[in-house]
Backbone bond lengths (Angstrom), bond angles and torsions (degrees), N, CA, C in turn:
res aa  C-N    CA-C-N  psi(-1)  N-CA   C-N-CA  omega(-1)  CA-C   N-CA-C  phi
1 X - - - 1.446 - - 1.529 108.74 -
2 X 1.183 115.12 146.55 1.249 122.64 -163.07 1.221 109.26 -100.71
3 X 1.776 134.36 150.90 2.050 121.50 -164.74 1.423 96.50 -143.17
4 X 1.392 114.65 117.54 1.387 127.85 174.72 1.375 119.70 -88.63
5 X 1.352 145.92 143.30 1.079 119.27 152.50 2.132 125.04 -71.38
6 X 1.186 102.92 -175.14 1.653 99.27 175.91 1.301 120.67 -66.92
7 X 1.549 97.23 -43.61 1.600 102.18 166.39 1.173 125.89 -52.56
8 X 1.452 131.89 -50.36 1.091 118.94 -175.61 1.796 118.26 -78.35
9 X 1.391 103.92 -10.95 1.378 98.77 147.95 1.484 144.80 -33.90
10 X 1.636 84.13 -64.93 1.594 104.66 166.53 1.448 119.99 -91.09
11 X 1.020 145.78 21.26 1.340 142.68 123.82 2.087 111.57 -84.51
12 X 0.998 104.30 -9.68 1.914 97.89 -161.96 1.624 107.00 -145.12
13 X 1.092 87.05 40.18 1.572 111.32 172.80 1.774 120.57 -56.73
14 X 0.853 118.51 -36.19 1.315 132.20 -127.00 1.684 85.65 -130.52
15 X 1.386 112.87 -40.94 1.557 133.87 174.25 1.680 113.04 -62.55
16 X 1.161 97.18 -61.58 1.479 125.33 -169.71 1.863 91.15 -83.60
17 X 0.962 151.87 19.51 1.609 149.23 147.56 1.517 92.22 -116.51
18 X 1.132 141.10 -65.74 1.487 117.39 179.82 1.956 106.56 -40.06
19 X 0.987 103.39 -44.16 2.157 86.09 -172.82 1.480 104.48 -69.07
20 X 1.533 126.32 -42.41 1.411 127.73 -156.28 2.074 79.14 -65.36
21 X 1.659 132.16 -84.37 1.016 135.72 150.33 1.832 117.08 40.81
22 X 1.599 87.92 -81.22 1.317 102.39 -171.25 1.764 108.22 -92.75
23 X 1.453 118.79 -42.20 1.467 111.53 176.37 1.344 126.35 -88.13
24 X 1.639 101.97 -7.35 1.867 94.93 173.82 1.453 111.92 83.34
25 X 1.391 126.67 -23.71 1.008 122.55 172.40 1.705 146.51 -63.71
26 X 0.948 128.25 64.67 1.895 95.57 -176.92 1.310 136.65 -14.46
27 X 1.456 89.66 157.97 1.362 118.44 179.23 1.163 121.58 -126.91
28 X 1.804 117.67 115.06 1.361 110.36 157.36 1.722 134.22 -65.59
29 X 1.181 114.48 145.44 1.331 90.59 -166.64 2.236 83.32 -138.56
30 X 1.586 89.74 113.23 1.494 95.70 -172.03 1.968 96.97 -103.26
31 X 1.823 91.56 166.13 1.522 94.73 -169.14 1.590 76.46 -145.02
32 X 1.654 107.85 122.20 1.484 118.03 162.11 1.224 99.99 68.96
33 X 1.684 139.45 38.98 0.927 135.94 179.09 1.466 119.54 74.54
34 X 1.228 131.17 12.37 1.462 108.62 -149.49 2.148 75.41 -147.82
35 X 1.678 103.47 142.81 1.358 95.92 -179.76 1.662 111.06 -78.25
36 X 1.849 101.00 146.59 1.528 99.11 -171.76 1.369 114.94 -118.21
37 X 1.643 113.70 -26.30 1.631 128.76 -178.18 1.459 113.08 -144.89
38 X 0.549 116.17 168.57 1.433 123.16 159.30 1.766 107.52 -129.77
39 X 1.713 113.73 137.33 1.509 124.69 155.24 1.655 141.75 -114.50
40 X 1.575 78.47 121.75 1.893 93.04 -179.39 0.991 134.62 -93.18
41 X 1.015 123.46 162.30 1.521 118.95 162.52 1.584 117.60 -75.19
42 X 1.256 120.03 171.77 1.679 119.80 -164.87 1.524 96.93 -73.73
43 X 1.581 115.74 -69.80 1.165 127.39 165.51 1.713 117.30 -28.65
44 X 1.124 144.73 -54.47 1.625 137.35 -159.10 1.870 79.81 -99.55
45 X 1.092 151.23 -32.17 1.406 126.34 133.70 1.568 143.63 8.84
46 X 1.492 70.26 -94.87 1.566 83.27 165.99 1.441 137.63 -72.41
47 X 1.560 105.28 -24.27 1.517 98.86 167.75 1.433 114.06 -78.79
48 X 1.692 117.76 -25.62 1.399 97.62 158.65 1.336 130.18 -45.03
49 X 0.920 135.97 -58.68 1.712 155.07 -151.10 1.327 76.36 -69.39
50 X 1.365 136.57 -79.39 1.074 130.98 -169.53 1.596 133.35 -14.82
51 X 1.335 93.70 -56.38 1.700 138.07 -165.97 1.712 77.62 -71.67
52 X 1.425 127.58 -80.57 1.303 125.63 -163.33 1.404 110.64 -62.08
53 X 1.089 139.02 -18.99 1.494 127.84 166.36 1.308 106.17 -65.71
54 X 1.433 131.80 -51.35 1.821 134.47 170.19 1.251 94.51 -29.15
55 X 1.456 116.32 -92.63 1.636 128.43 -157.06 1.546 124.53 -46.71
56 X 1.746 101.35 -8.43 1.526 118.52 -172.73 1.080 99.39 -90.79
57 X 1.550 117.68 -36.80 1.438 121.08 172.85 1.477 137.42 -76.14
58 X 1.694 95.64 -22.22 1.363 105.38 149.89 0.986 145.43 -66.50
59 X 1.722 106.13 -42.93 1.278 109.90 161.66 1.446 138.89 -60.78
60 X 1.504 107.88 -17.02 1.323 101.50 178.86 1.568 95.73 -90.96
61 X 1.379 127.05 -22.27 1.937 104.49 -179.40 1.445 101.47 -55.64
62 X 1.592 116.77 -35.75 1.246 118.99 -160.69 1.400 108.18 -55.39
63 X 1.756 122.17 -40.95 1.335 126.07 -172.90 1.076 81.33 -79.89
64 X 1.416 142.03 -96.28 1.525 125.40 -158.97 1.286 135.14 4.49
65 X 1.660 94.78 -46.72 1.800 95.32 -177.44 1.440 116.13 -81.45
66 X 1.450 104.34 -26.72 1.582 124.05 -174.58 1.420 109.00 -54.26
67 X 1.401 99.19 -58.05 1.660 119.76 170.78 1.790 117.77 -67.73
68 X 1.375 111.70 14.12 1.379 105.41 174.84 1.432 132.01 84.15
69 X 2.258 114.54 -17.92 0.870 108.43 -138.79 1.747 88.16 -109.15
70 X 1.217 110.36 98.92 1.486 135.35 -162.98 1.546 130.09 -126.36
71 X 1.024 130.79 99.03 1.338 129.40 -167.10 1.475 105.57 -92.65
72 X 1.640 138.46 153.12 1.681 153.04 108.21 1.110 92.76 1.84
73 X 1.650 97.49 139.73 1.983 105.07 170.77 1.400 85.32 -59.59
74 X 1.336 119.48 -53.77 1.897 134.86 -151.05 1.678 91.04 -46.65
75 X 0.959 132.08 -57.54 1.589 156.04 179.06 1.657 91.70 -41.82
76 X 1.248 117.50 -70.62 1.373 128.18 -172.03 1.671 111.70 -48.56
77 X 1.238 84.29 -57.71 1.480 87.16 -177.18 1.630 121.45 -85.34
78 X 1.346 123.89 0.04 1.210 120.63 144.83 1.559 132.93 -66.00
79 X 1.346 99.85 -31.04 1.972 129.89 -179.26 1.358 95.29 -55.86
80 X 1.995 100.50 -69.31 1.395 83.37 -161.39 1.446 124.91 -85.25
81 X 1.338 119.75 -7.30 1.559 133.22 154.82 1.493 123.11 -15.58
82 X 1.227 89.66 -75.55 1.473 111.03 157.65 1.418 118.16 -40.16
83 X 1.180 104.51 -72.06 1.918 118.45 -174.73 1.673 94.78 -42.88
84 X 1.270 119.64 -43.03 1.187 107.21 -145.04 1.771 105.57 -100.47
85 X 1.141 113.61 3.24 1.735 126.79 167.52 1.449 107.11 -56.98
């Protein structure tokens, strides 16, 4: 992964979105030595977010079951029967 400072952000703006653009890669982008952002492209974005809404949803069946709170397919499919009229 490649590490910019801020400055050259703001002078190479325009530079530094044409590479992320075309190589897909991030960018760290540190201020005073210390990391401050990271830059993406729109696309590897959005399939993150994507990706993290799944695993959010997994994770909570995961507590669900932990916590007991578990229905019968038969159960299930009466629930959403309903729901879905």
């Amino acid at each position: 992964m490649r590490t910019e400072l801020v400055t050259t952000l703001k002078r190479q703006a325009t530079e530094l979105l044409s590479d992320i653009e075309r190589d897909k890669t991030p960018i760290l982008i540190t201020q005073h030595g210390l990391p401050s952002a990271y830059l993406v492209d729109v696309e590897s974005y959005e399939l993150l977010q994507q990706r993290m809404t799944v695993l959010e949803g997994i994770a909570r069946g995961e507590l669900a079951v932990a916590e007991g709170r578990v229905v019968s397919h038969a159960q299930a499919k009466t629930r959403l029967t309903r729901w879905l009229k």
